[in-house]
C-alpha positions as CSV (number, residue, x, y, z in Angstrom):
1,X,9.7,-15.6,10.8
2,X,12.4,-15.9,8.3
3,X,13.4,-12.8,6.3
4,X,15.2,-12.3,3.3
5,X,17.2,-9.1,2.0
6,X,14.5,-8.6,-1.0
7,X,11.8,-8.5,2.2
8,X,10.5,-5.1,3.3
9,X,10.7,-5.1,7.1
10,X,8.7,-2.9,9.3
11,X,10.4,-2.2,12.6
12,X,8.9,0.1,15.1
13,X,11.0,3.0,13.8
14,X,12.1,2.1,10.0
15,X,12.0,-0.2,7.0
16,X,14.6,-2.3,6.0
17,X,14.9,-3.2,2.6
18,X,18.0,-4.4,0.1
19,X,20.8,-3.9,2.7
20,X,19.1,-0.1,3.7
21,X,17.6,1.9,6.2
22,X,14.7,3.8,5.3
23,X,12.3,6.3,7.2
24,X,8.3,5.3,7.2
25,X,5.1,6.3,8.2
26,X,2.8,4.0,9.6
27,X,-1.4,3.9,10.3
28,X,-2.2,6.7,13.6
29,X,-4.0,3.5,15.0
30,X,-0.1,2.2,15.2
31,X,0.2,-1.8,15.3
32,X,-2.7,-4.1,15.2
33,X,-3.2,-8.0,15.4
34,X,-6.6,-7.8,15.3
35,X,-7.5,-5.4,12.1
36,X,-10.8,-4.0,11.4
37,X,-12.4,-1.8,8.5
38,X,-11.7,2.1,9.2
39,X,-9.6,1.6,12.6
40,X,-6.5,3.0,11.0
41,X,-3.7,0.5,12.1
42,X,-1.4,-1.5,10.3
43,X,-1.8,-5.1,10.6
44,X,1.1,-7.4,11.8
45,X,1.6,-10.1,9.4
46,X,3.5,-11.0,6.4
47,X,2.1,-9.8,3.3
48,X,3.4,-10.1,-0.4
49,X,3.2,-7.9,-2.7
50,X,0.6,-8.1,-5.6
51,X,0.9,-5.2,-7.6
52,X,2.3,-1.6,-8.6
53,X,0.7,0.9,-10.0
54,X,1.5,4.3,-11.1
55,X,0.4,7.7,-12.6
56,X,2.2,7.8,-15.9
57,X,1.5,11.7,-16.3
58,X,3.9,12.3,-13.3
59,X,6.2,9.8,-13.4
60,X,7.8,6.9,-16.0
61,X,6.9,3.2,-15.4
62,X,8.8,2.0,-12.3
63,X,9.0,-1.0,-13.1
64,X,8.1,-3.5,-16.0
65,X,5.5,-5.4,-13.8
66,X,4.2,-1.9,-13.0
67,X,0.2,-0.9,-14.2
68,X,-0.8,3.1,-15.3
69,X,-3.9,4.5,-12.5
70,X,-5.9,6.7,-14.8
71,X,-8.7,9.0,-14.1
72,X,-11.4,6.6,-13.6
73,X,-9.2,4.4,-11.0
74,X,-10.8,3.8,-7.9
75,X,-10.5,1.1,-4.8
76,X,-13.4,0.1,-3.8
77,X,-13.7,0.0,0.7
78,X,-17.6,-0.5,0.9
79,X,-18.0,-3.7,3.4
80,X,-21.6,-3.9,1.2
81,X,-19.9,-3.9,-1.9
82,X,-19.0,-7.7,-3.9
83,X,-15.8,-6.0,-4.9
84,X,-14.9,-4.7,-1.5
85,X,-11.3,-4.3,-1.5
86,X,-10.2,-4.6,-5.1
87,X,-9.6,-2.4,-8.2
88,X,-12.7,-0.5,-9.7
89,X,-13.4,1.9,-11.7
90,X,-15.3,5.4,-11.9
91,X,-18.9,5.7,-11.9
92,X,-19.0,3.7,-9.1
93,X,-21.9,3.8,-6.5
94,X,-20.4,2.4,-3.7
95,X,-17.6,3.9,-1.0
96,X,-14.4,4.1,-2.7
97,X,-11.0,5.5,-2.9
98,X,-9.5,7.6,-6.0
99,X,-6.2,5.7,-6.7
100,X,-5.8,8.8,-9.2
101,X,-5.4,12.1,-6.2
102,X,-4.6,15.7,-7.2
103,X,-1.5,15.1,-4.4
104,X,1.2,12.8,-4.8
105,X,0.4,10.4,-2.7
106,X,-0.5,7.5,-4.7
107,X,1.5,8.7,-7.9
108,X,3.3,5.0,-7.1
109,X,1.3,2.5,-5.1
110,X,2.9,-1.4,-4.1
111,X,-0.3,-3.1,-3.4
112,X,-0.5,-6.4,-0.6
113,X,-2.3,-9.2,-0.6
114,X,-3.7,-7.8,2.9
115,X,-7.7,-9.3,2.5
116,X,-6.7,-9.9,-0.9
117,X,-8.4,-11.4,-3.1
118,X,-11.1,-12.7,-1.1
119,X,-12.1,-10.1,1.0
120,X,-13.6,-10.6,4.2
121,X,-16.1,-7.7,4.9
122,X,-14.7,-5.6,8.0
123,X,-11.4,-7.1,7.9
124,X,-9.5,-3.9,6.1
125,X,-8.7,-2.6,2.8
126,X,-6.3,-1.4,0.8
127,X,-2.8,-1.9,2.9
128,X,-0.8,-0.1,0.6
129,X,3.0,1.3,0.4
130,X,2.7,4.2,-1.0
131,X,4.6,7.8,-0.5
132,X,3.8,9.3,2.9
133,X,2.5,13.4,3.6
134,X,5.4,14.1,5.4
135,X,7.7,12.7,8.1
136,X,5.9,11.4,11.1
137,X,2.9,12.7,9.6
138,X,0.7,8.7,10.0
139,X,-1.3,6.7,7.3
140,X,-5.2,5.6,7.3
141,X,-3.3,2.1,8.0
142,X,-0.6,2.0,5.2
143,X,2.8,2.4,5.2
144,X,4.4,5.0,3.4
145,X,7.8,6.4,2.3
146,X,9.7,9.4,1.6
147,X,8.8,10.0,-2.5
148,X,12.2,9.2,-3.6
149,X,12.5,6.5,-1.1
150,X,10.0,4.6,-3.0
151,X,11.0,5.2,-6.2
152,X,14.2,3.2,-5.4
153,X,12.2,0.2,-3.4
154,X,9.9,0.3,-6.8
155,X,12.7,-0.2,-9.0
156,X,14.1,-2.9,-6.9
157,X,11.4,-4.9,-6.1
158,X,9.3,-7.7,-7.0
159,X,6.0,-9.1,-7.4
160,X,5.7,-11.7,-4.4
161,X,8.4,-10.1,-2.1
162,X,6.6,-9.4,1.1
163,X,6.2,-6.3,3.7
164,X,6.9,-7.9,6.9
165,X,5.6,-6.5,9.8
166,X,6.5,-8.0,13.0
């Protein structure tokens, strides 16, 4: 698997990213080949990513590429529902995600193409890199950053560089 400099690269105890070294979080299911809806891992894989999004009340656009979550912002991780896996938005009668939390955890969100955009139900939703609780403290299946960590990734990113995890 060929990795470039502008690649975020999992390893089993960091990221590497732009010539750094950064601490991460990972899913408490740890490493999977074989992911599944609700089993908390982080799938292996190479996986681009699609899209940024953050909560301009608490922070200023990240990026120009970057898309404001408001208060009806949801992500929708219903295996019943046709939209499984994608962007929705509030009401919304199916299982879902708030994208817009009272904690900072998704005040800036990298999406992947993880299941993306045709969604297999059962396969997983919503791989995200987004910031993490706390150190050490693990994902639903995401991987997740120090806050400031991310805001520098964010700013240096692009749309179709990938999070690699090997």
């Amino acid at each position: 698997m060929d990795v470039g400099p502008n690649d975020l690269v999992v390893t089993p105890t960091h990221v590497r990213f732009a010539g750094r070294r950064f601490p991460r979080t990972i899913g408490r299911g740890g490493f999977t080949h074989d992911k599944r809806e609700g089993d908390m891992a982080t799938p292996h894989g190479e996986h681009r990513i699609v899209g940024m999004l953050y909560r301009p009340d608490r922070m200023a656009r990240p990026a120009d590429w970057a898309q404001p979550i408001g208060p009806l912002d949801l992500w929708s991780d219903d295996v019943a529902d046709r939209d499984y896996n994608h962007w929705v938005r509030a009401p919304y009668s199916f299982s879902h995600e708030n994208l817009r939390r009272s904690d900072p955890m998704y005040d800036l969100v990298l999406i992947t193409d993880w299941n993306w955009p045709d969604a297999v139900p059962g396969k997983g939703s919503a791989i995200f890199v987004h910031a993490w609780r706390g150190k050490g403290r693990p994902t639903a299946g995401c991987v997740a950053f120090r806050p400031d960590h991310l805001r520098w990734i964010a700013g240096r990113i692009s749309q179709g560089n990938r999070l690699v995890i090997a």
